[in-house]
C-alpha positions in Angstrom: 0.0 0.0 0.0 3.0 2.4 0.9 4.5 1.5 -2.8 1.4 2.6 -4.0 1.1 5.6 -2.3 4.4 6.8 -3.1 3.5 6.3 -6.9 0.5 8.5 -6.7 2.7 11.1 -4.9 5.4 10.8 -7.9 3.2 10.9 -10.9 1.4 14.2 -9.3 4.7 15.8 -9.8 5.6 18.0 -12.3 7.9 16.4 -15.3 10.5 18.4 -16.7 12.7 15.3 -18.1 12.2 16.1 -21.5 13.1 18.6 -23.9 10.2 20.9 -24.5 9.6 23.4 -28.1 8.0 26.9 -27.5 6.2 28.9 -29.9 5.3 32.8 -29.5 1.8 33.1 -29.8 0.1 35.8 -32.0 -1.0 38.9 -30.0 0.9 37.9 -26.8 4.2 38.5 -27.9 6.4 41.5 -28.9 9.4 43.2 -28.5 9.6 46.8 -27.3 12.7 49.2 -27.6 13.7 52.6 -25.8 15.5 55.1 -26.6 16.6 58.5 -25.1 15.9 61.9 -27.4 18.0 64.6 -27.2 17.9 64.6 -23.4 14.3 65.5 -23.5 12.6 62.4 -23.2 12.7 58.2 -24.0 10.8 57.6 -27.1 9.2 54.2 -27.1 8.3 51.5 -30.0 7.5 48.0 -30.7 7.9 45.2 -33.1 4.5 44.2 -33.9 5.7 40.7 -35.1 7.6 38.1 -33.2 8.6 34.6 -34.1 10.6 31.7 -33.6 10.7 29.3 -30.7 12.3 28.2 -27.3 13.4 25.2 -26.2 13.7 24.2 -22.0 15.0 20.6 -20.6 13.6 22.2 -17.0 15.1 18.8 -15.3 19.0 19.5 -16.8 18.4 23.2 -16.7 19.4 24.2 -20.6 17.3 25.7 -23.3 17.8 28.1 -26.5 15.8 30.7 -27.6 15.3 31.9 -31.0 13.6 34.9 -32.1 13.2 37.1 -35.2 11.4 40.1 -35.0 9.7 41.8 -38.2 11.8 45.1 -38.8 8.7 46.7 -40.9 6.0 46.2 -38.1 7.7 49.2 -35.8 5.2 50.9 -34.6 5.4 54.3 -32.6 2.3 55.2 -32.8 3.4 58.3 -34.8 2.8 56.9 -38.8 6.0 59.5 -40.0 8.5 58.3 -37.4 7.4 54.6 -38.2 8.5 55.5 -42.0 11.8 57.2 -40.6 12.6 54.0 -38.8 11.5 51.7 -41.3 14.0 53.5 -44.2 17.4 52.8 -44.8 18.5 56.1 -42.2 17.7 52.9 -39.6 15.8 49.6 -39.7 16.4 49.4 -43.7 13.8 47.1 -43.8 13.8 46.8 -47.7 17.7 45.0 -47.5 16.9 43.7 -43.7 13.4 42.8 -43.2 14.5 40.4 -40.2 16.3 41.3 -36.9 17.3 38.2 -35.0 18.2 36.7 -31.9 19.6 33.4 -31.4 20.7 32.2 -27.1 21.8 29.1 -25.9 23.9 30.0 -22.8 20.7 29.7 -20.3 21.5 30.6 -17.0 19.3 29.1 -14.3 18.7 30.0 -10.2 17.2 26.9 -8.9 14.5 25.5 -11.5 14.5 29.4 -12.8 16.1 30.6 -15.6 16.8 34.0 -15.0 19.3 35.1 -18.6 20.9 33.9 -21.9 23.5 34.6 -23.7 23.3 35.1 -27.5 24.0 36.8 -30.7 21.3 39.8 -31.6 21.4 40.3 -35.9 20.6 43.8 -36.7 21.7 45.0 -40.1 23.3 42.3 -40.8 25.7 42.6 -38.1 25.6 40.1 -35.0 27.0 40.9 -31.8 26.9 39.4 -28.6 24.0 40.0 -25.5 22.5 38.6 -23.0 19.2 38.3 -22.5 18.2 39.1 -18.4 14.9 37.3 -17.8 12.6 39.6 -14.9 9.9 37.0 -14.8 9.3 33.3 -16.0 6.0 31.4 -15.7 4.7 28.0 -16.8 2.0 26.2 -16.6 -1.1 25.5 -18.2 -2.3 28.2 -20.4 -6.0 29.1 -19.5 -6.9 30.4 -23.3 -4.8 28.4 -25.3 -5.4 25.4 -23.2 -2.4 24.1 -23.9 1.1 23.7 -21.8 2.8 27.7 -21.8 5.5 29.0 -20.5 5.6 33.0 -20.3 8.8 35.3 -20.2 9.6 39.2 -19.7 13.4 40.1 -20.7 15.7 43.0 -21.5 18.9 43.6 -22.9 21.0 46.4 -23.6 22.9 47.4 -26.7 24.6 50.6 -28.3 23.4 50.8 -32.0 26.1 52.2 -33.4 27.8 48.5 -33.1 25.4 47.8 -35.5 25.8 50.2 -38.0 23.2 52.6 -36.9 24.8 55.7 -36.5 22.0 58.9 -37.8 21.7 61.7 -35.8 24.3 60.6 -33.3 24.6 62.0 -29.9 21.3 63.7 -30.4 19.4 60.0 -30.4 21.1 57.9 -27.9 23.4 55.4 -28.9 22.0 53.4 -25.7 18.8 51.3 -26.7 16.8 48.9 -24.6 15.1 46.2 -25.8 12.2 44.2 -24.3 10.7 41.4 -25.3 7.4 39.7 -23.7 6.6 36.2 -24.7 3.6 34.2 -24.2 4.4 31.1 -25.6 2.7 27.3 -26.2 4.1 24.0 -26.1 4.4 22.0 -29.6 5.4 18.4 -29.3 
């Protein structure tokens, strides 16, 4: 009876032996940046589109994470800006329609991850960053009704190591990116 007991106990247990796939899903995921104007104030923007996948082995504490982020769906809120970004003075979306970020140095805090390391692709120039992850949840996603695991994370580069160099001090060279993820399990 004790044997039996102990089973039940086990199998209620969460299982994180195997290798799990992630996908970003539609309208719960984007990727926000921030950047300082001419002292006066931080403008804000995000990528509309976001896709890609992640990958967590919870029980050996690894994944990846791979992301590309739709260069023409910046979005403002100001329609001229949006054009100014999306031209070849920044994103140049009509050579680089993708920006990309590919991680597989996950760092873990107990059964947390909490950053990964990576190579961000802007412009066609890749450049190391790490990823810091400020919250992590998973569990069973009440919409999608499906196994999810959700992510906020920030990183920041200087994009003038990417090329980006217009109108230089007066937009700061010092950007922050943000990404949100709501993502589902595909097995």
């Amino acid at each position: 009876m004790r044997i039996f007991a102990w089973l039940l106990t086990f199998a209620a247990l969460p299982t994180w032996a195997a290798t799990t796939v992630y996908v970003p899903e539609v309208g719960y995921s984007y990727a926000y940046f921030e950047i300082g104007h001419q002292g006066f104030s931080t403008q804000r923007g995000r990528m509309d589109k976001i896709a890609g996948n992640i990958t967590l082995d919870m029980g050996n504490k690894q994944g990846t994470v791979n992301l590309t982020l739709d260069a023409a769906s910046a979005n403002t809120g100001w329609a001229k800006r949006d054009e100014l970004l999306r031209s070849d003075i920044f994103f140049n979306v009509q050579r680089y329609p993708k920006l990309a970020f590919s991680g597989n140095q996950m760092k873990f805090v107990g059964s947390r991850p909490v950053s990964v390391r990576g190579t961000l692709t802007l412009l066609g120039v890749s450049q190391p960053v790490e990823l810091t992850i400020t919250q992590f949840h998973c569990g069973p996603h009440p919409v999608f009704k499906k196994e999810a695991c959700g992510a906020d994370a920030y990183t920041m580069i200087k994009r003038s190591r990417f090329g980006m160099t217009q109108f230089l001090p007066e937009i700061s060279d010092d950007v922050k990116i943000s990404v949100q993820i709501e993502a589902t399990a595909r097995r």
